[in-house]
C-alpha positions as CSV (number, residue, x, y, z in Angstrom):
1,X,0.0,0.0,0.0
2,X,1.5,3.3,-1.0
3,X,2.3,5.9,1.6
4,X,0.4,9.3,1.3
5,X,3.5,11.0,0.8
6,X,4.4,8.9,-2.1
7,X,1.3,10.1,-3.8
8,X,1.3,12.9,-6.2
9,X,-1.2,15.6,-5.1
10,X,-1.7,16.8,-8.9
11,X,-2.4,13.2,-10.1
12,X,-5.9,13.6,-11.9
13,X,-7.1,9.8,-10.5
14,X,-6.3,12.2,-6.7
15,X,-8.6,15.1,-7.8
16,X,-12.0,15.7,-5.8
17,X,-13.2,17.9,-8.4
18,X,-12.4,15.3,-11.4
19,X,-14.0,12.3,-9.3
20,X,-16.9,14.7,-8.8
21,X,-17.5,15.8,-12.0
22,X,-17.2,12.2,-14.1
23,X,-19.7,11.3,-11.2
24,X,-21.6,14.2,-12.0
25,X,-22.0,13.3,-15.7
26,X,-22.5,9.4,-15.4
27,X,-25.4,9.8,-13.0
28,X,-27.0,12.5,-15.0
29,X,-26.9,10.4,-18.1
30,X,-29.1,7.8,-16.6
31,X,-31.3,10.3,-15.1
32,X,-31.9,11.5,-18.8
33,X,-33.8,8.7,-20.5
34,X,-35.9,8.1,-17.2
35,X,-36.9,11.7,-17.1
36,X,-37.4,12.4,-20.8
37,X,-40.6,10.1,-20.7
38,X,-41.8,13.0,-17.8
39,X,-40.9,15.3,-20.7
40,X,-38.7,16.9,-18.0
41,X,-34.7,17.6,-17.4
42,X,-32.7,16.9,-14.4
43,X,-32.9,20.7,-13.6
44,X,-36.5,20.8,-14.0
45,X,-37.1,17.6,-12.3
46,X,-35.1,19.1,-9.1
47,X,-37.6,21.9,-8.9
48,X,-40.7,19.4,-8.9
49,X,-38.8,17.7,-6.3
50,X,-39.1,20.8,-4.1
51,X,-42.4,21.9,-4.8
52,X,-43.6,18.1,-4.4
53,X,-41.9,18.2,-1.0
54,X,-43.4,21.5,-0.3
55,X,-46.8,20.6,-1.1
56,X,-46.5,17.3,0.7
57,X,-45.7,19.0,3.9
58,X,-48.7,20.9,3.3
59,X,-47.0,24.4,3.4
60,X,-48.1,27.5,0.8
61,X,-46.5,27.5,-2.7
62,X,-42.9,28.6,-2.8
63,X,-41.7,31.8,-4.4
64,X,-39.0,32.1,-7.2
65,X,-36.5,33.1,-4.4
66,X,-37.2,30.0,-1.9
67,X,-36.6,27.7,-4.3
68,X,-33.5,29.0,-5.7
69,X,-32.5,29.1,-2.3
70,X,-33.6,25.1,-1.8
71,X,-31.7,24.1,-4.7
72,X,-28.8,26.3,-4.8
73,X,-29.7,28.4,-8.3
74,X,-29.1,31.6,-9.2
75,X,-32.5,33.1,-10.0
76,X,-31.5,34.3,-13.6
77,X,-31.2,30.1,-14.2
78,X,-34.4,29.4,-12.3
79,X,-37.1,31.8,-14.1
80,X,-36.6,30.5,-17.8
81,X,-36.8,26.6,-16.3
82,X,-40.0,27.8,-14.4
83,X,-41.5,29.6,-17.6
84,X,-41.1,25.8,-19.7
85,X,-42.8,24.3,-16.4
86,X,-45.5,26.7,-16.6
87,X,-45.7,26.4,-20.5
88,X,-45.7,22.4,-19.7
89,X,-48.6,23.0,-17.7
90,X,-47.1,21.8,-14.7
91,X,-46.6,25.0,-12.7
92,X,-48.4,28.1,-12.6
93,X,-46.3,31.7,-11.7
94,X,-48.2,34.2,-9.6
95,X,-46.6,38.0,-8.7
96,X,-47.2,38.0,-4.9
97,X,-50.1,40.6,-4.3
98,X,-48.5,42.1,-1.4
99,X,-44.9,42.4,-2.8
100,X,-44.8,42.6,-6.8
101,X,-41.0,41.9,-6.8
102,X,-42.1,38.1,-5.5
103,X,-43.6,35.3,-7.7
104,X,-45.1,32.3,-6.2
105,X,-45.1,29.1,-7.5
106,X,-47.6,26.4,-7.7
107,X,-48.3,23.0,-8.5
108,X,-51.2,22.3,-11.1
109,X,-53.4,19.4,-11.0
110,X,-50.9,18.2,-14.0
111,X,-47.7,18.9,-11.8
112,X,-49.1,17.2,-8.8
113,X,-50.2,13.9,-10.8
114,X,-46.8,13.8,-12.4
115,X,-45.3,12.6,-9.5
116,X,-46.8,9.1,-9.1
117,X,-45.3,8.7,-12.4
118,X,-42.2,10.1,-11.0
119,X,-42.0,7.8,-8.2
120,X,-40.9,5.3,-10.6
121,X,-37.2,7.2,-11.0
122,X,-35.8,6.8,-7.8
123,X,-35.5,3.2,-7.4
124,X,-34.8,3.0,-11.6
125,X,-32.0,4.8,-10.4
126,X,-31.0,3.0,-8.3
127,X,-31.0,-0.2,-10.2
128,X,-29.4,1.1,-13.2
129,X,-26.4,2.1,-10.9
130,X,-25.8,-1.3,-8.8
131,X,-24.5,0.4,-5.7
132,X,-25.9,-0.5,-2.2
133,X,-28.3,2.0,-0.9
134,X,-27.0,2.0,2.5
135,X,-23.7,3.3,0.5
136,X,-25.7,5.8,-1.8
137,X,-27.1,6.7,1.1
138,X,-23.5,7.5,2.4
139,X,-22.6,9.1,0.0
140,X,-25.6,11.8,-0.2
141,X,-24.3,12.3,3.3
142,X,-20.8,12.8,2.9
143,X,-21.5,15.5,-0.1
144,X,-23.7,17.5,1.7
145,X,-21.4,17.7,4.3
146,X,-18.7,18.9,1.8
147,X,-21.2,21.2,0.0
148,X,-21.9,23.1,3.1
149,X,-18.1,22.7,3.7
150,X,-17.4,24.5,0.4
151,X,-20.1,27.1,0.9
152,X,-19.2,28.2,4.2
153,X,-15.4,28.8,2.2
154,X,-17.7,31.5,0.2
155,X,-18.6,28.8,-2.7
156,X,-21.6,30.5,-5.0
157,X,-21.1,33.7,-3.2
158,X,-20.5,35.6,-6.5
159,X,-23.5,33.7,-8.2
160,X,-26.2,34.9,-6.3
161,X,-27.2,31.5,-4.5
């Protein structure tokens, strides 16, 4: 077994950020032909995901702001992705009455029936990828913890998030 100091700390197979990103694309690739029958994209999929959990705790719909905030987008990304939601008939956007700067946003009857449907992705996932939950589950855990890690360093600062 090699000794840490034998490694070279600007070996690519070493990087975080390379492991991270491969990662990054290879699970997004299967997410992409389970979604596409949803007629919806891994981004727009993450914003369901927060308005489903929303909803399902029985709280009021979420403005623009709260869930850019929940997923950790810049609003300038958010608004076009809710726009095709809305145009998909899966969302409505409504200016807040009492503050015109604020959009809320719902769930239609369409938005809200698209997640039984949905409910089928997480354990396709799953399968497709042949890794222990208890491990996937370990991993969730051990990102998050590096996420707020890296944003408590002042990562996304400059982007709004």
């Amino acid at each position: 077994m090699a000794n840490r100091t034998d490694v070279d700390p600007l070996a690519l197979e070493q990087q975080v950020c390379f492991a991270l990103a491969v990662t990054n694309r290879a699970v997004l690739s299967i997410y992409r032909p389970l979604l596409e029958p949803l007629g919806l994209t891994h981004p727009q999929y993450l914003v369901m995901l927060a308005l489903w959990d929303r909803r399902k705790a029985g709280e009021p719909p979420m403005s623009v702001k709260q869930i850019a905030a929940a997923l950790q987008f810049d609003s300038a990304t958010l608004s076009p992705m809710l726009k095709r939601l809305e145009a998909l008939g899966l969302v409505t956007r409504t200016r807040n009455a009492a503050d015109e700067r604020s959009t809320h946003i719902e769930l239609t009857d369409a938005g809200v029936q698209l997640r039984r449907r949905a409910l089928e992705i997480p354990p396709a996932v799953v399968a497709k990828l042949g890794v222990d939950l208890d491990e996937l589950d370990d991993l969730r855990r051990v990102l998050t913890r590096v996420n707020a890690a890296a944003r408590a360093a002042g990562a996304l600062e400059s982007e709004g998030a």
